[in-house]
C-alpha positions in Angstrom: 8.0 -12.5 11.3 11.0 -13.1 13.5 11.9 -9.5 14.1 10.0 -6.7 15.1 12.9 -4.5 12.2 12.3 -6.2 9.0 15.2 -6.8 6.4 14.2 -6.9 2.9 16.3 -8.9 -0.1 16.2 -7.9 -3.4 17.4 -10.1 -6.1 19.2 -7.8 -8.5 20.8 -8.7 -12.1 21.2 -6.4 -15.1 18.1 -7.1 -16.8 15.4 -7.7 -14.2 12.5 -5.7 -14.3 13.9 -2.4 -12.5 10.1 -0.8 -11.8 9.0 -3.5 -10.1 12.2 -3.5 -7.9 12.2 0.0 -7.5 8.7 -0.2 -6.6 9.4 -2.7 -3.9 12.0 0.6 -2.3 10.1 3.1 -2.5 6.5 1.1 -0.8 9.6 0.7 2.3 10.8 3.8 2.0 7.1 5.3 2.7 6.7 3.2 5.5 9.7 4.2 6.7 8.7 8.0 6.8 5.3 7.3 8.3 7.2 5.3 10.9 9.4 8.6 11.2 6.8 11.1 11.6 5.2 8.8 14.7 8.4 8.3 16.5 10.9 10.7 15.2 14.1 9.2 17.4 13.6 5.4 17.2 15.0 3.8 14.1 13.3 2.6 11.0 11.4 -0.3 10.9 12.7 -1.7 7.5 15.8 -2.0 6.1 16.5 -3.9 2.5 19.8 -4.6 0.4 20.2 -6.0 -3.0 21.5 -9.6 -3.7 23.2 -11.0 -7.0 21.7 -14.1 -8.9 25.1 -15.9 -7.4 23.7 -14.9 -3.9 25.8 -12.4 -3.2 25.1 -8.8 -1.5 25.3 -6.6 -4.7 25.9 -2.5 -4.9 22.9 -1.0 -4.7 22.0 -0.6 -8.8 22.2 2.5 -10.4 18.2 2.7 -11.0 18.1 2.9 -7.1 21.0 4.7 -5.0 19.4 4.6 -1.8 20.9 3.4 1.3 19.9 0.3 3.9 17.7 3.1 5.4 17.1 7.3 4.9 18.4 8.1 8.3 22.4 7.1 9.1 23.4 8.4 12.0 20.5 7.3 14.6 21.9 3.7 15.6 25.5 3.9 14.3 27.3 1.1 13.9 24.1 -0.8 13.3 24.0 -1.0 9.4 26.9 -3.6 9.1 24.7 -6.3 11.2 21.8 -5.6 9.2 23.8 -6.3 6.0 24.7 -9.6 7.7 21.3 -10.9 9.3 19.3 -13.1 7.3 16.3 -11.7 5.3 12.8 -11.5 6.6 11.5 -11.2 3.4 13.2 -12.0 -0.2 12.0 -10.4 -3.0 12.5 -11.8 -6.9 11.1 -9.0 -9.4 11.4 -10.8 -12.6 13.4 -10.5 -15.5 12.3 -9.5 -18.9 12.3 -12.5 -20.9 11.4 -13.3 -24.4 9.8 -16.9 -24.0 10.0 -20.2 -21.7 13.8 -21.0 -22.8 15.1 -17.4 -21.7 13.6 -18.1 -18.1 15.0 -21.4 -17.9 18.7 -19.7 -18.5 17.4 -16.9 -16.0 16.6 -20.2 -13.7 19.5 -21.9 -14.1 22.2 -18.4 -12.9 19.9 -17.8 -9.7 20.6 -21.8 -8.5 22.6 -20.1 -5.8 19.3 -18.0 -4.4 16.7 -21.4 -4.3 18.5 -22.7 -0.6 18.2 -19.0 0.0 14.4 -19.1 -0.7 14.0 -21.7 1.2 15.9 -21.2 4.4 13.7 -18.0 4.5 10.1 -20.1 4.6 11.8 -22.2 6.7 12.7 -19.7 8.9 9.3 -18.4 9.0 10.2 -15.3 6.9 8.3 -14.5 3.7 8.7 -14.4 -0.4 7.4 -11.9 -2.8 7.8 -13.5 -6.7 6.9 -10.5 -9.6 6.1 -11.2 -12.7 8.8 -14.0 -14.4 10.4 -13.5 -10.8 7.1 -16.0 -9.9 9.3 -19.0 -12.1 11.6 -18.8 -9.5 9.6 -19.8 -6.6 8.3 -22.6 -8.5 11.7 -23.9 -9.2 12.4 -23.5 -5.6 9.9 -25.8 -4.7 8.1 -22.6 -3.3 4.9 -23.0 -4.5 4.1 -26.9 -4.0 0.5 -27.2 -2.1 -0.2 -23.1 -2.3 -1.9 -20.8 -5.0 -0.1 -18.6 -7.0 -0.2 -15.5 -9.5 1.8 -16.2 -12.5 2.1 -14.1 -16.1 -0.2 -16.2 -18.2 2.3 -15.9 -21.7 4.5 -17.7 -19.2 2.2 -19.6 -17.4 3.1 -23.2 -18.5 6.6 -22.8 -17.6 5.9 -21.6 -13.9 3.3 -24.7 -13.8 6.1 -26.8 -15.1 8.4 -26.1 -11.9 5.3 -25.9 -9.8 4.4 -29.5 -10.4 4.3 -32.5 -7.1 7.4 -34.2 -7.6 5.8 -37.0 -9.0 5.5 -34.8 -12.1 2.0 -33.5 -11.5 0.7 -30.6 -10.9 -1.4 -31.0 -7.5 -4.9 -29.5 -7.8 -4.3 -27.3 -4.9 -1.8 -26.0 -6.7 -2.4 -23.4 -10.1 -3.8 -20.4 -11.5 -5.2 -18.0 -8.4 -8.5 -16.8 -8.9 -7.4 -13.3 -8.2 -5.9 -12.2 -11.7 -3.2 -9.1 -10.1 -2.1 -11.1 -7.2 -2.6 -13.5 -4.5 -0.8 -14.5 -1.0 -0.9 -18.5 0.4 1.2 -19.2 3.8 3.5 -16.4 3.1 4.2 -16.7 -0.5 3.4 -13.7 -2.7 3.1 -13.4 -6.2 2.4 -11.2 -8.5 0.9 -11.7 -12.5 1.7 -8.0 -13.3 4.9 -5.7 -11.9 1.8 -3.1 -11.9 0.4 -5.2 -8.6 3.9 -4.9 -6.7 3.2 -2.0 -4.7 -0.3 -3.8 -3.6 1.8 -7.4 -2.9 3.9 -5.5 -0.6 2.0 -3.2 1.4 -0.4 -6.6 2.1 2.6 -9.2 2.9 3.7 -5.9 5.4 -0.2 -6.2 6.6 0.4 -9.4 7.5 3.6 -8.5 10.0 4.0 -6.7 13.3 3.8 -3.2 11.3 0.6 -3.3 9.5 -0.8 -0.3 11.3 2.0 1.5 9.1 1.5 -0.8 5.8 -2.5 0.4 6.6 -1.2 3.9 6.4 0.7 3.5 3.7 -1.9 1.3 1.8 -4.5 5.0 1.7 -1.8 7.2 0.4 -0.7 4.4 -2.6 -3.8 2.7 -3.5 -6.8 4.6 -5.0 -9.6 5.2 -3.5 -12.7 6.5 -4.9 -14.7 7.9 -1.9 -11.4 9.3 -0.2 -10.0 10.9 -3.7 -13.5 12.5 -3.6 -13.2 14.1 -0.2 -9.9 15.5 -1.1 -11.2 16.9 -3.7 -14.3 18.5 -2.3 -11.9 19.3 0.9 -10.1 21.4 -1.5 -13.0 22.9 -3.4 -14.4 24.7 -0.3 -10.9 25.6 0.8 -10.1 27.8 -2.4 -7.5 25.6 -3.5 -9.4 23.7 -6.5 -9.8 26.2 -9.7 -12.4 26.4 -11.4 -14.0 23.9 -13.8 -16.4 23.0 -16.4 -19.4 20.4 -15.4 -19.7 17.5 -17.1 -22.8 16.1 -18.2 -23.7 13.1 -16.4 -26.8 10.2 -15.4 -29.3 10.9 -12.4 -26.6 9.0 -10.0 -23.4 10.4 -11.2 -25.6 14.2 -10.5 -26.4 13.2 -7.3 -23.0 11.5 -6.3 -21.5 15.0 -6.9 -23.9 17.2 -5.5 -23.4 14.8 -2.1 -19.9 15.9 -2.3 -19.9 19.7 -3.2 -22.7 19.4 0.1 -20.7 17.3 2.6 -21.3 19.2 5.4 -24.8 19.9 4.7 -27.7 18.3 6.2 -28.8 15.5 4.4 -32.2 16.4 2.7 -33.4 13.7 -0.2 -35.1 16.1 -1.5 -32.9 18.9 -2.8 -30.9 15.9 -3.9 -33.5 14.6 -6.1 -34.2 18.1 -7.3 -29.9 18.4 -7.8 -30.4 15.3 -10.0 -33.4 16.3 -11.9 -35.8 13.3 -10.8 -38.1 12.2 -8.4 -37.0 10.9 -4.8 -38.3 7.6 -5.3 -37.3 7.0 -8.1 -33.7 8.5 -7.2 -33.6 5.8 -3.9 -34.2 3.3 -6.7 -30.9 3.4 -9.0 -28.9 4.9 -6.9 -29.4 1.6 -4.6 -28.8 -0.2 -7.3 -25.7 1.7 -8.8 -23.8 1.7 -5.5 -25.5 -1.1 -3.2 -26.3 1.4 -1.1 -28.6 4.3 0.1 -27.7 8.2 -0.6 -27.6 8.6 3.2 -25.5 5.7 3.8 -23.0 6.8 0.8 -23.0 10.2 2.5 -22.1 8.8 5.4 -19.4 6.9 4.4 -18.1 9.6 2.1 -18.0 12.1 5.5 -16.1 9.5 7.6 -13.8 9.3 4.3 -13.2 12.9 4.3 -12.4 12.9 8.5 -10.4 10.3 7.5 -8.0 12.5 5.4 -8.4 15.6 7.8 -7.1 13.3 10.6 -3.9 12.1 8.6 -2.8 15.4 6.9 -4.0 18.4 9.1 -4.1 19.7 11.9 -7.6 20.8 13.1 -9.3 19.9 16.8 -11.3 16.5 16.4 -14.3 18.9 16.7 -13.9 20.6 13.9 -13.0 18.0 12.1 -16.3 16.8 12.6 -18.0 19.7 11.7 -16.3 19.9 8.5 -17.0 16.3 7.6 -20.9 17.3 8.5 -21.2 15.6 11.7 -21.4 18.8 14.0 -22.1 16.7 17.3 -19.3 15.2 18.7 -21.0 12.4 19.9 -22.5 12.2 16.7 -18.8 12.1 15.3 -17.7 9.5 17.5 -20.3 7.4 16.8 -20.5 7.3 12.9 -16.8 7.5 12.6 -16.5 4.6 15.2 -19.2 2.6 13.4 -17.1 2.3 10.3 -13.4 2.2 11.4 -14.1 0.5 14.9 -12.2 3.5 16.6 -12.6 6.8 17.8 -11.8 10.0 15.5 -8.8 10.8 18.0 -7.5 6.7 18.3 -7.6 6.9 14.7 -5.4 10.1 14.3 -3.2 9.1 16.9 -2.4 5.8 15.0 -2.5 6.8 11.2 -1.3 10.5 11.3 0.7 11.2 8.3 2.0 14.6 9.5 4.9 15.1 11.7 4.1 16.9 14.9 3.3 20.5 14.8 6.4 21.7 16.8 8.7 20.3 14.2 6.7 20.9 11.2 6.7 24.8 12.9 10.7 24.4 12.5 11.9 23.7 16.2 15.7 23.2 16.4 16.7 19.6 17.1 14.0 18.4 15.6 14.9 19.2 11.8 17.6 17.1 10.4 21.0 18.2 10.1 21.7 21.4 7.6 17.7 21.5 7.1 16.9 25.1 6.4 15.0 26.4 10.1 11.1 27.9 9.2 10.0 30.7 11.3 7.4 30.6 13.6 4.5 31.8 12.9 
């Protein structure tokens, strides 16, 4: 990407597909906050505004009143250029659309966005195509030579525009393999508006802010062994009420017990017994239910859980590691390092998703202006 500040385009008409667009704000909107709570005085790293099907710069739409950026008054006089520069990345969310003909009309009143499309390939910027939005790039000529996502009740349309100029489709070109959504030389597309969120956080992987996308990526996108640690994490804490067990298989038993026991000592006995079988035959299909062992599942599932403690708390890296059921530091450091390739206090330093302690404590000058002050405590 040509600039370390990326400026997002979103094409906007009365009748595209406003979740997918809205989507697209508030994945930057995220990053933009993370980006905050890391460097509190610089200014945001993203920036988008919304462009017409005549190409150009629309009012924001009423599904979306949100400014270039969250925080006016930290570069001033700053906004006007960035409603000038040219886009990093353009974004078509797709239009709802009865059948092939519609899209061809929707085609034919964006003819003013296709140079745009291009210039910002060219350029080495980047495109992101949702849903019927995908047509689009096809009829830009967008898609020739790469792999693409497309809605398959519109599929033969998008293949239509996709086609070699010679009329045929190229064999390189079609029907990616991944169903949601796929990426090829910095084209995105998405089959579904329910991918968008996914599309964006990896085209931002692929820029000089992925560390935030990365960020971003584990609050948005679920995560089994990490929803589990929360969970557990708030179990033990007191926060989780109380609830009624659910009957369950030999695996599913001894999945839970290994996290209502995190910080236990791992002992393959008590877990068999937990699961109501016999060790061996416990190492068996649980191996073949997760492709794993217990202890290695553990294991993961206790890096998972520093994980979270190291983006939303504040606790010493020790104790972190105690409560994740690696006591030893050096212990700590090692697992954790093993499967993240960075130390527990690397890691926090990079992906923290708290703001520091002396403004979340309410010091004056770091709370916006009019923000009500906390007292110390």
């Amino acid at each position: 990407m040509p600039h370390e500040a990326l400026l997002f385009e979103i094409v906007w008409e009365p009748g595209s597909l406003g979740g997918a667009a809205q989507t697209v704000v508030d994945v930057l909107r995220l990053v933009n906050r993370i980006a905050a709570l890391k460097a509190p005085t610089a200014a945001p790293p993203l920036h988008w505004r919304w462009v017409r099907c005549n190409g150009r710069v629309a009012a924001t739409p009423a599904l979306a009143q949100l400014p270039l950026h969250e925080r006016p008054g930290v570069f001033p006089g700053r906004a006007p250029s960035v409603r000038r520069a040219p886009a990093d990345v353009i974004v078509v969310p797709g239009w709802m659309a009865r059948d092939g003909p519609e899209i061809e009309q929707w085609i034919g009143r964006s003819s003013a966005i296709v140079p745009r499309l291009r210039q910002t390939l060219a350029r080495g910027g980047a495109l992101l195509g949702v849903f019927t939005g995908v047509a689009l790039l096809a009829a830009a000529g967008c898609l020739q030579e790469r792999r693409f996502a497309a809605p398959w009740p519109f599929f033969v349309s998008v293949m239509r525009h996709a086609s070699t100029p010679g009329g045929s489709a190229s064999d390189s070109v079609g029907w990616s393999d991944a169903p949601d959504w796929t990426s090829d030389r910095s084209v995105w597309t998405c089959a579904t508006p329910v991918a968008t969120a996914e599309a964006v956080l990896d085209l931002l992987g692929s820029t000089p802010l992925a560390d935030l996308a990365s960020a971003a990526r584990d609050v948005l996108i679920p995560a089994p062994l990490r929803q589990g640690a929360a969970v557990a994490h708030a179990r033990s804490s007191g926060a989780g009420s109380a609830h009624r067990p659910v009957p369950s298989g030999m695996v599913e038993r001894a999945r839970r017990w290994l996290v209502q026991h995190l910080a236990d000592p791992y002992d393959m006995r008590a877990l068999a017994e937990a699961a109501a079988t016999s060790p061996r035959t416990l190492a068996r299909h649980f191996a073949a239910t997760h492709g794993m062992s217990a202890h290695q599942y553990l294991e993961r599932l206790r890096v998972e859980h520093a994980c979270l403690l190291l983006q939303t708390t504040y606790l010493p890296v020790e104790e972190v590691g105690r409560t994740s059921g690696l006591p030893s530091p050096s212990t700590f450091r090692r697992v954790f390092s093993k499967h993240t390739g960075e130390l527990p206090a690397e890691y926090r330093q990079r992906y923290r998703l708290r703001t520091q302690r002396p403004r979340w404590a309410g010091t004056a000058g770091n709370l916006p202006a009019g923000a009500p002050q906390r007292p110390r405590r």
